[in-house]
C-alpha beads as a LAMMPS data file, in Angstrom:
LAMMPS data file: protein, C-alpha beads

73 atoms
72 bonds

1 atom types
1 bond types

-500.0 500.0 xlo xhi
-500.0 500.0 ylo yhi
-500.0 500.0 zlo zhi

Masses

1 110.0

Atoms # bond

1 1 1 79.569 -121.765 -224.577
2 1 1 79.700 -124.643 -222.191
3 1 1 77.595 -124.569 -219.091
4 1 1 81.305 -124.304 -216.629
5 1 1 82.940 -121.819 -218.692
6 1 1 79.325 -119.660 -218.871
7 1 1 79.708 -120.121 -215.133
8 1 1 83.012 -119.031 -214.689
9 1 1 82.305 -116.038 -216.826
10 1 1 79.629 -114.959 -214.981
11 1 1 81.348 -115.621 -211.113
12 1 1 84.209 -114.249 -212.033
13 1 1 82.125 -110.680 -213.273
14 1 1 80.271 -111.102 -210.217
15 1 1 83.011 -111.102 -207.673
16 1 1 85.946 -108.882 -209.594
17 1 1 84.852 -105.880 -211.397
18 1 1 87.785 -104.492 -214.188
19 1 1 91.074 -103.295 -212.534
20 1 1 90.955 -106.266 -209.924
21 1 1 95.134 -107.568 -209.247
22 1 1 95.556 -110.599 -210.110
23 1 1 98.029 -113.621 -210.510
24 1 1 98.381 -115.100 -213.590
25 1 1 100.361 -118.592 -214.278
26 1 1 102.171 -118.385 -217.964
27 1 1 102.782 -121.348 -220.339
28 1 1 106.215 -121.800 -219.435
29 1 1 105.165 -121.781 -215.513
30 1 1 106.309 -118.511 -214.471
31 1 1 104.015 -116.187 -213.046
32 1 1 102.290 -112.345 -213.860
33 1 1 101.162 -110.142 -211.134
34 1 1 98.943 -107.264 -213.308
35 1 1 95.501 -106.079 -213.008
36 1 1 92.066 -107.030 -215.283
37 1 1 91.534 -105.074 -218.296
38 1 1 88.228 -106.496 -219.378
39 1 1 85.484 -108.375 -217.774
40 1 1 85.756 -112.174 -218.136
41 1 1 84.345 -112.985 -221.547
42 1 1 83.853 -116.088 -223.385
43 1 1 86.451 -116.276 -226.459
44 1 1 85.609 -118.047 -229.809
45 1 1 86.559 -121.516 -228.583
46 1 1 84.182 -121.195 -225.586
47 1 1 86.553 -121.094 -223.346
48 1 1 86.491 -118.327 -220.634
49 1 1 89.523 -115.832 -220.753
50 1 1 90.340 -112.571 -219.587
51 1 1 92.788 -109.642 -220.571
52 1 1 95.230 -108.781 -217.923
53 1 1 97.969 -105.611 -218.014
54 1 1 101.610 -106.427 -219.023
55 1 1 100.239 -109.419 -221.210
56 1 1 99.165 -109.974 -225.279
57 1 1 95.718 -111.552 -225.834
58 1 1 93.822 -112.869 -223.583
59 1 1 94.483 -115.857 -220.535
60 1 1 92.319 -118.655 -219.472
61 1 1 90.458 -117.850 -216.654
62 1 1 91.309 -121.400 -214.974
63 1 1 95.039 -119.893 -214.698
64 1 1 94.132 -116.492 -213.249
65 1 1 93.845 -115.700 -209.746
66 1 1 93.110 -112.596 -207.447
67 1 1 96.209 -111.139 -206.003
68 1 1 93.977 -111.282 -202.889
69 1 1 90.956 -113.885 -202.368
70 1 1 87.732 -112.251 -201.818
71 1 1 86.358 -111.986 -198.123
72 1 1 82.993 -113.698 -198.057
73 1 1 80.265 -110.697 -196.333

Bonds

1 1 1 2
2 1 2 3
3 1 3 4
4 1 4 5
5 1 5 6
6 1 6 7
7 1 7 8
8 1 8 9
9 1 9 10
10 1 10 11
11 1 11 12
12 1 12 13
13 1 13 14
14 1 14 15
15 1 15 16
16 1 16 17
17 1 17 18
18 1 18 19
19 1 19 20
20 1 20 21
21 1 21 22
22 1 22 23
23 1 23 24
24 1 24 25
25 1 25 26
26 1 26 27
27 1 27 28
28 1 28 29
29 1 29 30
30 1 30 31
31 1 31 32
32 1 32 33
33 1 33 34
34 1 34 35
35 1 35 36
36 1 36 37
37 1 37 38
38 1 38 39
39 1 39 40
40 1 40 41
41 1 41 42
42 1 42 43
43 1 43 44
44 1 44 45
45 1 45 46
46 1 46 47
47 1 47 48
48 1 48 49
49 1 49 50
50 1 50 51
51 1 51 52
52 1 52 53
53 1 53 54
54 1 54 55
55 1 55 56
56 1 56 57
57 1 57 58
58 1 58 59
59 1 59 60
60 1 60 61
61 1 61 62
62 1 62 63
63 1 63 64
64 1 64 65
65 1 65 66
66 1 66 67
67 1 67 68
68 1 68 69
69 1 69 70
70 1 70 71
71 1 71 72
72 1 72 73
């Protein structure tokens, strides 16, 4: 896996444990409000994706987003 997407992978476990809400932006532009149903996880491509509710297969993490950003402690 490439050094960003091992990165992202790991971030994204750090800061949003399963069942997080997120936004997700579709291929055609529109966009999914669900929740996480996996940890991040690289796919076979290398890329970093996630499984969210409501959706089939997996998303790139670059078009997912928390329903709410994270408050820094």
């Amino acid at each position: 896996m490439a050094q960003r997407a091992k990165d992202a992978v790991f971030n994204w476990n750090r800061d949003y444990p399963e069942g997080t809400a997120v936004v997700v932006r579709k291929d055609d532009g529109s966009f999914h409000h669900g929740t996480t149903r996996s940890p991040a996880i690289e796919a076979y491509s290398g890329d970093a994706v996630i499984f969210v509710t409501g959706l089939s297969g997996y998303y790139l993490l670059d078009r997912v987003s928390p329903a709410t950003p994270k408050v820094p402690a």
